[in-house]
VOPAGU-2260 file (C-alpha; in pm, 1 decimal, decimal comma):
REM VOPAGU-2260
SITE   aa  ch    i         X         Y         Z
SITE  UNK   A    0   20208,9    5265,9    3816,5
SITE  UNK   A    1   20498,3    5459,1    3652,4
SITE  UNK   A    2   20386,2    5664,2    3305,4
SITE  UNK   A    3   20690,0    5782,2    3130,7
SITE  UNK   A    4   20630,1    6125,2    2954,5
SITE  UNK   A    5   20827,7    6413,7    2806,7
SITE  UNK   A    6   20759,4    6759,6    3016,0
SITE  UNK   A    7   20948,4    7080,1    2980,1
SITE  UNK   A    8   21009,4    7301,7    3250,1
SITE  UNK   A    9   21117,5    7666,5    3242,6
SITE  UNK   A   10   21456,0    7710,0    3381,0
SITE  UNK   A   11   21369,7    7903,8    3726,7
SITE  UNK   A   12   21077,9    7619,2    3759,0
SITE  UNK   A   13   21368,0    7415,1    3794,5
SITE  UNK   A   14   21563,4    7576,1    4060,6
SITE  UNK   A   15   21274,5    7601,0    4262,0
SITE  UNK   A   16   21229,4    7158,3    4206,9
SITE  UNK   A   17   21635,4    7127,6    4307,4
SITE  UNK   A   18   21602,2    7125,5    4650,4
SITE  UNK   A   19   21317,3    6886,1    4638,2
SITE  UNK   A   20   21529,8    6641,9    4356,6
SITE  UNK   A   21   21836,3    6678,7    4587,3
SITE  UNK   A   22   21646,4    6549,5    4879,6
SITE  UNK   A   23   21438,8    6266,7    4646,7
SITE  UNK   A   24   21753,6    6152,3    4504,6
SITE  UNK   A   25   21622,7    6302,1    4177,9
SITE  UNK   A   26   21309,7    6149,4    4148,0
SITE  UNK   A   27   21065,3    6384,9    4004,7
SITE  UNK   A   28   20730,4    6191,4    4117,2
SITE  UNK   A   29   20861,3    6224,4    4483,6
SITE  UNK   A   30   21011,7    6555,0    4441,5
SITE  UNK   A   31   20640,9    6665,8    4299,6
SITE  UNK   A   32   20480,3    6538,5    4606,7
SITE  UNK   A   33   20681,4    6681,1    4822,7
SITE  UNK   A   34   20633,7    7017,0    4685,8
SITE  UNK   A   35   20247,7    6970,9    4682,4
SITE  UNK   A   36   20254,9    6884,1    5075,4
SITE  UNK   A   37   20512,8    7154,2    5139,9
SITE  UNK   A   38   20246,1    7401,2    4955,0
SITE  UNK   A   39   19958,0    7253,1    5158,5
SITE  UNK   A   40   20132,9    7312,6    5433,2
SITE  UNK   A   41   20217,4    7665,0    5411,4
SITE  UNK   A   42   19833,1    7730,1    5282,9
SITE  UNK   A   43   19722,6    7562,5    5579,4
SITE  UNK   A   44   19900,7    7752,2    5807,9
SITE  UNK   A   45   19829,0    8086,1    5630,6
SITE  UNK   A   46   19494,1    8147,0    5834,2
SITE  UNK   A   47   19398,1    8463,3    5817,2
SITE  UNK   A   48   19225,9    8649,8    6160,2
SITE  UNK   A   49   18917,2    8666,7    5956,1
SITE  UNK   A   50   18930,4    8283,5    5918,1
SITE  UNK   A   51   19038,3    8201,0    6285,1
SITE  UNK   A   52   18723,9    8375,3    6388,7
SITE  UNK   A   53   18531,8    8163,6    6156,5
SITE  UNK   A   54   18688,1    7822,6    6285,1
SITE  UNK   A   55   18646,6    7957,5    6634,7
SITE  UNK   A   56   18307,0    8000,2    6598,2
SITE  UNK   A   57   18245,2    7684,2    6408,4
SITE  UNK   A   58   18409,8    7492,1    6673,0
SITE  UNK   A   59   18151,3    7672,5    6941,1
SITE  UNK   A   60   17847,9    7587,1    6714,4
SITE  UNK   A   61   17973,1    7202,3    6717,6
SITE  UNK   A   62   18098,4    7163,6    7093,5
SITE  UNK   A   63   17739,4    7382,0    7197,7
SITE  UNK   A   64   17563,1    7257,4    6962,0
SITE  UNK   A   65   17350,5    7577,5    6959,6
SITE  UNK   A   66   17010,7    7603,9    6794,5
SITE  UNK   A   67   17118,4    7970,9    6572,8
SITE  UNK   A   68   16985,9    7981,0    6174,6
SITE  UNK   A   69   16628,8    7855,3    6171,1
SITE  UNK   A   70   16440,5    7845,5    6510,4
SITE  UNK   A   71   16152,9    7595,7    6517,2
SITE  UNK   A   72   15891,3    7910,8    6526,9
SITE  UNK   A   73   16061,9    8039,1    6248,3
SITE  UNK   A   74   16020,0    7716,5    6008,2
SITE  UNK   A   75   15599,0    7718,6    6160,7
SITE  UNK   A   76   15570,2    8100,6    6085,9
SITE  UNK   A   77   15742,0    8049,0    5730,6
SITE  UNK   A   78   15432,2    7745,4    5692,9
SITE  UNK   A   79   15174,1    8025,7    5689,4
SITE  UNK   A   80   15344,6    8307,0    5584,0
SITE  UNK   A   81   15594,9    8437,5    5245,3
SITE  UNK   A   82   15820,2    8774,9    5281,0
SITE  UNK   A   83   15606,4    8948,4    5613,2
SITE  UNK   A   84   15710,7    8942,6    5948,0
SITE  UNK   A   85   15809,3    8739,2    6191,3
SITE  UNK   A   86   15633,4    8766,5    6549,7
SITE  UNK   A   87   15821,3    9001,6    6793,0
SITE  UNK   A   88   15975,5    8762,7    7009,0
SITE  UNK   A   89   16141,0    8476,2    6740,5
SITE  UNK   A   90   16441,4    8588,5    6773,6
SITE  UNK   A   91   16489,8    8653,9    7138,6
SITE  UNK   A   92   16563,4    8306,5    7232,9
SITE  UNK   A   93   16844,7    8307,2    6945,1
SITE  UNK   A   94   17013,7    8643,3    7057,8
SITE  UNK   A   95   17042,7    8498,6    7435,0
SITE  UNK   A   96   17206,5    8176,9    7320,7
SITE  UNK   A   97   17471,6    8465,7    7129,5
SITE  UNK   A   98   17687,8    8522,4    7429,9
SITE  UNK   A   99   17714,7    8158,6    7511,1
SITE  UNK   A  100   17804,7    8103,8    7147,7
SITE  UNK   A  101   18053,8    8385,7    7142,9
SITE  UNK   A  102   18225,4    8342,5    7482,0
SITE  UNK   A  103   18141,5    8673,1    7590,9
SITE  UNK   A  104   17919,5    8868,1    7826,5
SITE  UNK   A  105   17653,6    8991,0    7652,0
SITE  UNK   A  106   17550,5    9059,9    7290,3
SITE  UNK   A  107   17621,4    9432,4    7216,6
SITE  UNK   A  108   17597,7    9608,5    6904,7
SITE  UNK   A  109   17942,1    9602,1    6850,9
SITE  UNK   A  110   17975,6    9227,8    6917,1
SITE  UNK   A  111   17716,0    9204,5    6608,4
SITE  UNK   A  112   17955,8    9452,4    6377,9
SITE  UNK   A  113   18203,0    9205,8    6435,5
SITE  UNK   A  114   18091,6    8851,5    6363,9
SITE  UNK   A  115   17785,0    8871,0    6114,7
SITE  UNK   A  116   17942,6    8822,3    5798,1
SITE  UNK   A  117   18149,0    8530,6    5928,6
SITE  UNK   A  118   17812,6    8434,6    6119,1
SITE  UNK   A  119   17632,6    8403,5    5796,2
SITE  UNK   A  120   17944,9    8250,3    5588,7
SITE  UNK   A  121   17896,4    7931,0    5830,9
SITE  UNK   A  122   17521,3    7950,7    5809,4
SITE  UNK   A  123   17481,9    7991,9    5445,9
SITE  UNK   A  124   17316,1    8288,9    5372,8
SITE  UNK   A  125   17432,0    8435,5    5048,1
SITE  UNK   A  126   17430,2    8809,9    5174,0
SITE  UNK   A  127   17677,7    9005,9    5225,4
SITE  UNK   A  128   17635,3    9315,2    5534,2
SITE  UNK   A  129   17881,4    9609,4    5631,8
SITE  UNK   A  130   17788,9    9776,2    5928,8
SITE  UNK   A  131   17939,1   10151,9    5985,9
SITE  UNK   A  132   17814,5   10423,2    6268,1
SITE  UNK   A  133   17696,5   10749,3    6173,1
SITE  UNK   A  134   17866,6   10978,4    6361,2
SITE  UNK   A  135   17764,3   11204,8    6655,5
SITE  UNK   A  136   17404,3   11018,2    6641,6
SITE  UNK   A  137   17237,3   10694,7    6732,3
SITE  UNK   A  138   17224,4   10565,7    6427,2
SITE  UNK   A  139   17354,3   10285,8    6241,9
SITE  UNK   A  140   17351,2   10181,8    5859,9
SITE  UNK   A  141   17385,8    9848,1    5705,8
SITE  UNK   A  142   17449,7    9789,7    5333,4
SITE  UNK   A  143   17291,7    9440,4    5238,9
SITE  UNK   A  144   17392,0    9316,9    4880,2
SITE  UNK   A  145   17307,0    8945,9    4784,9
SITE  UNK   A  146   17323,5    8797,3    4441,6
SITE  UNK   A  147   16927,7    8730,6    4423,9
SITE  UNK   A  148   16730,0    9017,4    4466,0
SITE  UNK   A  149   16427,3    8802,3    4556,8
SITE  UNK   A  150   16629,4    8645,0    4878,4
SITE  UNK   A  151   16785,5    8943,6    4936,7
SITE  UNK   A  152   16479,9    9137,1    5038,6
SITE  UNK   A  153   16387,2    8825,9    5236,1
SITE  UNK   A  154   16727,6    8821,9    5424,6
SITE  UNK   A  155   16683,6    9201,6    5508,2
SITE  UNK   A  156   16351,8    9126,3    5620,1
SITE  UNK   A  157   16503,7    8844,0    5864,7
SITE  UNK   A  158   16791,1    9072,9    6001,2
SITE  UNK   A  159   16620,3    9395,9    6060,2
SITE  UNK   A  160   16331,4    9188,8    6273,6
SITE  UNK   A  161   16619,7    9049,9    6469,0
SITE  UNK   A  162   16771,1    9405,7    6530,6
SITE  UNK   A  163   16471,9    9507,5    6638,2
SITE  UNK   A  164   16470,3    9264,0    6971,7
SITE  UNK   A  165   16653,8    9414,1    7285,9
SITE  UNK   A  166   16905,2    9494,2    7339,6
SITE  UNK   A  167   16937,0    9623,5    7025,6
SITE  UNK   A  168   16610,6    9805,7    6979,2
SITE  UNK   A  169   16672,2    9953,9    6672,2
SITE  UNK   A  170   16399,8   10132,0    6419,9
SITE  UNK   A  171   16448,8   10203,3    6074,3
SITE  UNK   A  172   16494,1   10542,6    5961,4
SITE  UNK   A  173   16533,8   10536,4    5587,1
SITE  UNK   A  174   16574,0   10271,2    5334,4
SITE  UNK   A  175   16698,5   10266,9    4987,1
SITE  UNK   A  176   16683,8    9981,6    4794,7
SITE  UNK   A  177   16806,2    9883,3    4462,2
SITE  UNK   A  178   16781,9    9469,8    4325,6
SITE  UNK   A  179   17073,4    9429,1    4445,3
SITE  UNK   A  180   17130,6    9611,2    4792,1
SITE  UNK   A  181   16969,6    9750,8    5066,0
SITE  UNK   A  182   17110,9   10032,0    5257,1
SITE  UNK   A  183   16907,1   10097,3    5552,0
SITE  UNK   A  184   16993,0   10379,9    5842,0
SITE  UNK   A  185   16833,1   10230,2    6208,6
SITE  UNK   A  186   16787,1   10447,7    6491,9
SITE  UNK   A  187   16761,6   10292,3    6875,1
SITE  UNK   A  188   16439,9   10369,1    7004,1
SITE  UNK   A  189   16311,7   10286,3    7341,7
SITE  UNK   A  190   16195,1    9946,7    7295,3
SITE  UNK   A  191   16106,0    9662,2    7113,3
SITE  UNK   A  192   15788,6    9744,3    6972,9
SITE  UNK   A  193   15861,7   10087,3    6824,3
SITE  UNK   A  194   16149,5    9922,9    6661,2
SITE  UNK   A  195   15917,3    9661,0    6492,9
SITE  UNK   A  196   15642,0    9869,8    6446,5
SITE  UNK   A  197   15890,0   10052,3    6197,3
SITE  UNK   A  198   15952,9    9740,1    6002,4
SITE  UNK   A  199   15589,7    9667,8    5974,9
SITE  UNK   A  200   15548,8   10026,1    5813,7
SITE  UNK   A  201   15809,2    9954,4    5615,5
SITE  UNK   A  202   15780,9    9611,0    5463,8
SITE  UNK   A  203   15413,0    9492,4    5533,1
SITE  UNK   A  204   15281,7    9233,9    5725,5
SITE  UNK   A  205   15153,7    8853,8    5635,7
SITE  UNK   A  206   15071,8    8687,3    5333,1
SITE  UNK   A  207   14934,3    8385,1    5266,8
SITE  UNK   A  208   15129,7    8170,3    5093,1
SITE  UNK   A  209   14917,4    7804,7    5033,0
SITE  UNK   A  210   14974,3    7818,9    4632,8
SITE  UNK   A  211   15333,8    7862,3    4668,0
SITE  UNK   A  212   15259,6    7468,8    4927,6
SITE  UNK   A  213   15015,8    7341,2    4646,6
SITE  UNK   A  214   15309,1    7425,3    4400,1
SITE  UNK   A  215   15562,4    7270,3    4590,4
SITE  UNK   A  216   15364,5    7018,8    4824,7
SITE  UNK   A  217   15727,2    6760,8    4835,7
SITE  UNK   A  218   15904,0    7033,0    4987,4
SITE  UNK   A  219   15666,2    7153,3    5272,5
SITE  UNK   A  220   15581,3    6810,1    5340,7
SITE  UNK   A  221   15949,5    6762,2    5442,8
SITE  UNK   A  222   15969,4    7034,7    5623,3
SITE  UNK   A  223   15646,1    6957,1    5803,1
SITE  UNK   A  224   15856,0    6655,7    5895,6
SITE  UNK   A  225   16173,3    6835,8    6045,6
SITE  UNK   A  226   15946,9    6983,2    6268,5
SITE  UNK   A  227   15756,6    6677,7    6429,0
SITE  UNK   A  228   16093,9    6576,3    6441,7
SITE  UNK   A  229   16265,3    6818,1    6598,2
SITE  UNK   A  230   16139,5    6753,1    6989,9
SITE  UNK   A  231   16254,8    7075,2    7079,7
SITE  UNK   A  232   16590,9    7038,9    7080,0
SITE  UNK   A  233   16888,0    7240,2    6947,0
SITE  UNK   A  234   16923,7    7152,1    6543,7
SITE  UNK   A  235   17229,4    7343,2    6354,7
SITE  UNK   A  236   17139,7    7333,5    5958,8
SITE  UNK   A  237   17340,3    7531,0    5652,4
SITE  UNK   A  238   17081,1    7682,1    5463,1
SITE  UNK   A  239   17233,8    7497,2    5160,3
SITE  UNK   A  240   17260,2    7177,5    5357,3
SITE  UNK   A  241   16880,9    7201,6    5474,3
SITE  UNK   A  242   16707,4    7305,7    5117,0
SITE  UNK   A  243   16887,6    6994,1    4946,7
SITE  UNK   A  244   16767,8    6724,3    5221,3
SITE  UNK   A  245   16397,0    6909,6    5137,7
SITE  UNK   A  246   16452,1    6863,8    4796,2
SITE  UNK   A  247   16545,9    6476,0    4874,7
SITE  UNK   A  248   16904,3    6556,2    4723,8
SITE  UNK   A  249   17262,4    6471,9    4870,9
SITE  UNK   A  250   17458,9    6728,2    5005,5
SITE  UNK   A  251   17802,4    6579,4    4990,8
SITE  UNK   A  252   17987,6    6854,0    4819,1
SITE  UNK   A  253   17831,4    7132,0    5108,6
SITE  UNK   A  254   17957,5    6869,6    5399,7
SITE  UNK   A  255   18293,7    6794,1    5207,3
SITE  UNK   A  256   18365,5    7153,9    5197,8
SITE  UNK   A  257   18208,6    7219,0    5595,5
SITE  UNK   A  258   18466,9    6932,3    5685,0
SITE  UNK   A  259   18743,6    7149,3    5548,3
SITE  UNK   A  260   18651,1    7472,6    5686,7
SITE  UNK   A  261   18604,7    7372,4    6049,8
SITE  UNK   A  262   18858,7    7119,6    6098,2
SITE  UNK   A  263   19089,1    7222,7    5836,1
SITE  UNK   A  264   19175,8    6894,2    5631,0
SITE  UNK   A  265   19092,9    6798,6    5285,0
SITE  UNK   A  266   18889,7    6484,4    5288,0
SITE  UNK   A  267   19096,7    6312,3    5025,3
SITE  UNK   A  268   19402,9    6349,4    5286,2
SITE  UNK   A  269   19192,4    6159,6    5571,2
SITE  UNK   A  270   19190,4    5854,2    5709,5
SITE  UNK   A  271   18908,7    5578,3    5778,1
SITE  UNK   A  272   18885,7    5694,6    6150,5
SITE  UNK   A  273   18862,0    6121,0    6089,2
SITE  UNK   A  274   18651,4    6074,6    5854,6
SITE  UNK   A  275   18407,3    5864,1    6046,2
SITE  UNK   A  276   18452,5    6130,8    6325,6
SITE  UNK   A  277   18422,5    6430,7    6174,7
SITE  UNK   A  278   18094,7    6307,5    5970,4
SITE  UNK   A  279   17947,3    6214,4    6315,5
SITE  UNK   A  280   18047,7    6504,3    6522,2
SITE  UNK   A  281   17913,8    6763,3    6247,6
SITE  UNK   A  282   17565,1    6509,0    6137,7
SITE  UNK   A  283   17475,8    6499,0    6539,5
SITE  UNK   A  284   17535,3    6868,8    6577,1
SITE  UNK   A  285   17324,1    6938,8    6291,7
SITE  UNK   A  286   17006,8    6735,3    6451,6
SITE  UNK   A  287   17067,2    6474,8    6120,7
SITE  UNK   A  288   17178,6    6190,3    6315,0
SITE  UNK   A  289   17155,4    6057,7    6636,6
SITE  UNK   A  290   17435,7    5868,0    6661,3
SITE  UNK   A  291   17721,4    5670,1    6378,9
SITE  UNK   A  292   17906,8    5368,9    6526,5
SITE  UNK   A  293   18195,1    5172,1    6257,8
SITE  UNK   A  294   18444,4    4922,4    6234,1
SITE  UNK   A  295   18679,6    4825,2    5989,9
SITE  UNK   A  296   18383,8    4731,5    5735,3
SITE  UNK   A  297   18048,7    4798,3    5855,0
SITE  UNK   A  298   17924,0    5157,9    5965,3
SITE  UNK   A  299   17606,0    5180,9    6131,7
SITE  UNK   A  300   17413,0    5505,6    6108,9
SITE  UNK   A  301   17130,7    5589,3    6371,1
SITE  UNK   A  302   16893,0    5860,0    6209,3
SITE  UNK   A  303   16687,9    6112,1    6350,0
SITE  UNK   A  304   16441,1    6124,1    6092,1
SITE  UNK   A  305   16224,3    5805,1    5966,4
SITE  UNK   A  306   16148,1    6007,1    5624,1
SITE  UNK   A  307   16266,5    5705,3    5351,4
SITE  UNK   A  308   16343,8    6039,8    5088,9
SITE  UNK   A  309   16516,8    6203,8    5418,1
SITE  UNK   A  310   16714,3    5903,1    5516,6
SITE  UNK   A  311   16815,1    5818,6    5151,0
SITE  UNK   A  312   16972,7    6172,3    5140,3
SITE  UNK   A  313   17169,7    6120,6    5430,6
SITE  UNK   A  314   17299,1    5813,6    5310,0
SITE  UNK   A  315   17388,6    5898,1    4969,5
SITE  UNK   A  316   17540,4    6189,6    5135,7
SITE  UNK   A  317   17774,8    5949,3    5356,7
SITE  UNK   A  318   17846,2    5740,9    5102,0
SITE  UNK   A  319   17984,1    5968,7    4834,2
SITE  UNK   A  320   18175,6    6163,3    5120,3
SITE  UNK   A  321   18359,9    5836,8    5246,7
SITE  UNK   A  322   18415,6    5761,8    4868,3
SITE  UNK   A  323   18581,8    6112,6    4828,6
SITE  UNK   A  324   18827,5    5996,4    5134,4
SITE  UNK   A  325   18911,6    5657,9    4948,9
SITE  UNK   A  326   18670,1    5469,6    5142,5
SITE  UNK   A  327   18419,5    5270,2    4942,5
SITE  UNK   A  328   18125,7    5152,9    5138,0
SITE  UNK   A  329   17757,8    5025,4    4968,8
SITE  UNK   A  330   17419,7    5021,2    5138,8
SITE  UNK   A  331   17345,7    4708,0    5266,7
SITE  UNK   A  332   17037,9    4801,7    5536,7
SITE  UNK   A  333   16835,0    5085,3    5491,9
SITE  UNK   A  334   16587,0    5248,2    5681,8
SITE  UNK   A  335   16615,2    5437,7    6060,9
SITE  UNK   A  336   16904,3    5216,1    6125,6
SITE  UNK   A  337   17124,8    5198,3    5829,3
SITE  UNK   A  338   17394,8    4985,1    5766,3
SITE  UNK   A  339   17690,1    4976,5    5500,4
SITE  UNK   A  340   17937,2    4811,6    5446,4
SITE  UNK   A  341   18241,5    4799,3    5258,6
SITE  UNK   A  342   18260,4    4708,3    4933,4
SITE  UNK   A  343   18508,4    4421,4    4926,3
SITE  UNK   A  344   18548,5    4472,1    4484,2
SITE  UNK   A  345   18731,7    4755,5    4517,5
């Protein structure tokens, strides 16, 4: 459809569009597109070391498909518990899987320096850590600043539990906080247990937490449910992803965006057959789905969990991200198996 309109354009504007007229034989529609897809192009190729370590390591989490932001004892301690400690020991089967997730060695200190902001970018935890040494001692700070104050102490928490497994074994020192940031000197002690015992000092231990369940009995009652139905196997979940499937909402605009970080494309740009594969790959690595299987106008989706609020998530979820990529499919089987299929009015 051609619209005719009246635009003006400053003068060096115009320079910059000749190239793209000359080679368009002046036609300003085409000569636009080209010079969107040339800017694409150079954005896209722009990647930044910061970023290639964050696709590298998104690849590893789908091709591993390693079990890394919330460990099955994690979810049951969080059941009984609200801002204490985890158990020594929750942590220690997440920092083994590190190397393996990493491609290197073993997990040293500086290893961790390196990759847990872009670590937590993928995850989704809304904190923000920089890590210097103090030098000529063992020590270590880490400044922790985060939006809400209430997570934020949560998240610290979290990390400095995890710091306190081998082989890091470190203890806090000194803390000051402020709503907004933690900065917290650790010290490596001999082992494990000295280095928790200092968080225990420091933050507390357990508290109950069954009003906060009475409260919000929808949301533990899913989560009760990813656990039956985890079977002990490795599940990958964004924290943003995994509160909106508790919450029974879609979560299209987190996977739309996930698509485009790890594999570099904007959905709107992708055809029938990516988009099927990319939803797949990333929904089986994240322990969603077991399995998605499509033709030309019927996609079948094989789910993990046999939740009707879960499952209605999921496909909402599918359906709004194949709509973003031009391809409009409706539900026409629901349940553990689902089927769409496409909707032949559009």
């Amino acid at each position: 459809m051609k619209i005719r309109r009246t635009i003006s354009i400053d003068k060096n504007d115009l320079d910059t569009l000749k190239p793209f007229l000359e080679s368009s034989g002046d036609n300003l529609s085409m000569a636009l597109r080209k010079l969107i897809s040339d800017y694409r192009q150079q954005n896209k190729t722009r990647i930044m070391d910061e970023q290639q370590r964050k696709i590298m390591l998104r690849n590893q989490i789908i091709e591993n498909r390693i079990a890394a932001l919330i460990p099955v004892p994690l979810i049951r301690w969080m059941l009984k518990t609200n801002l204490g400690l985890p158990p020594l020991g929750t942590f220690r089967p997440m920092i083994e899987k590190f190397p393996k997730l990493l491609g290197i060695k073993e997990f040293s200190l500086i290893e961790y320096m390196k990759m847990i902001n872009s670590y937590g970018d993928i995850l989704g935890y809304q904190i923000t850590q920089h890590v210097e040494l103090i030098p000529e001692t063992r020590n270590i700070r880490i400044s922790y600043e985060a939006e809400d104050s209430d997570h934020l102490r949560g998240t610290v928490i979290i990390f400095s539990s995890l710091l306190a497994h081998h082989p890091f074994n470190l203890k806090i020192k000194k803390i000051v906080d402020a709503p907004n940031l933690f900065i917290i000197d650790y010290e490596q002690c001999g082992n494990e247990e000295e280095a928790y015992g200092s968080i225990k000092n420091h933050f507390g231990c357990k508290q109950p937490m069954l009003e906060e369940i009475q409260n919000n009995l929808l949301f533990w009652m899913n989560l009760v449910r990813f656990i039956k139905a985890d079977n002990y196997e490795d599940v990958i979940l964004n924290r943003d992803i995994l509160l909106r499937l508790l919450k029974s909402r879609d979560f299209s605009d987190q996977l739309i965006n996930i698509i485009y970080n790890i594999y570099g494309v904007s959905v709107e740009d992708t055809d029938y057959e990516h988009i099927n594969r990319y939803i797949e790959e990333l929904c089986k690595t994240n322990g969603l789905i077991q399995n998605l299987e499509y033709v030309d106008d019927e996609i079948r989706i094989f789910h993990t969990f046999d939740n009707i609020n879960i499952i209605k998530s999921i496909n909402d979820t599918l359906i709004k991200t194949l709509e973003a990529a031009n391809q409009h499919f409706i539900l026409k089987k629901n349940g553990r198996i689902t089927v769409l299929r496409r909707n032949s009015r559009e």
